[in-house]
C-alpha positions in Angstrom: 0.0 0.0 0.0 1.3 3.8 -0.8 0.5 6.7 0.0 -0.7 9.9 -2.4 2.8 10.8 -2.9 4.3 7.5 -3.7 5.5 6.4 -0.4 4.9 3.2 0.7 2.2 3.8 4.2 2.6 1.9 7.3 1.2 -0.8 8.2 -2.0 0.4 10.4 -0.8 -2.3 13.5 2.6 0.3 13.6 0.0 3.8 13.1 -2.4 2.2 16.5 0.8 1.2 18.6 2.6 4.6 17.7 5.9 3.0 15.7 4.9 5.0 12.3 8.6 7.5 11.7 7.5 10.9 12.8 4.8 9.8 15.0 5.5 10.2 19.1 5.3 6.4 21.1 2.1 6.4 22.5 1.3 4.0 25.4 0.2 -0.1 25.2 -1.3 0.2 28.5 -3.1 2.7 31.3 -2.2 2.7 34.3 -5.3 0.0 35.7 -4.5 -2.2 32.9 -6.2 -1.4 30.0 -5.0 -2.1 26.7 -4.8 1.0 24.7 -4.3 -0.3 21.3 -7.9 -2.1 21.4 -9.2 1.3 21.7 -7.4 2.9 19.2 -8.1 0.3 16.8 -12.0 0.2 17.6 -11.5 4.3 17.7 -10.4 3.6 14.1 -13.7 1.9 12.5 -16.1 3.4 11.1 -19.4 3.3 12.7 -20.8 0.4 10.7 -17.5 -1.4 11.1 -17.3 -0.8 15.2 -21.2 -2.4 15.1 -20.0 -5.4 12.7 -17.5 -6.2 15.1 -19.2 -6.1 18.4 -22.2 -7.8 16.7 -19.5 -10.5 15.8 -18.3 -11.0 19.6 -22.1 -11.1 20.5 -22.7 -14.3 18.2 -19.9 -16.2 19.2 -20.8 -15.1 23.1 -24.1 -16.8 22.0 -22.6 -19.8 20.4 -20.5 -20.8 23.1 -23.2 -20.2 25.9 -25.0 -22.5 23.8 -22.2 -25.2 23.8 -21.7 -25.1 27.5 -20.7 -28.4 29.0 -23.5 -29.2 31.6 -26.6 -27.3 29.7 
């Protein structure tokens, strides 16, 4: 993938974790724990994408409470 002037773009993985040239290291983690790049990535979507992927997580929630040993 380039970029408009010819460049070749970073991969997006290096843009959310802060490793792009140019671009100041930004943080993994908070301070309680929380992973930082999740939110920058979700941050990232679109708002259709954002609902695609949480509606994703929801159905395989649903598929696995459905496999439960003991049900």
């Amino acid at each position: 993938m380039s970029s408009s002037d010819g460049k070749p773009s970073e991969p997006v993985s290096k843009v959310v974790r802060g490793e792009s040239p140019g671009v100041p290291r930004r943080p993994t983690h908070a301070e309680d724990g929380t992973d930082l790049t999740l939110i920058r990535w979700m941050l990232s979507l679109r708002h259709a994408e954002r609902l695609q992927v949480l509606q994703s997580g929801a159905r395989s929630l649903a598929l696995l409470r459905d496999v439960r040993p003991g049900r």
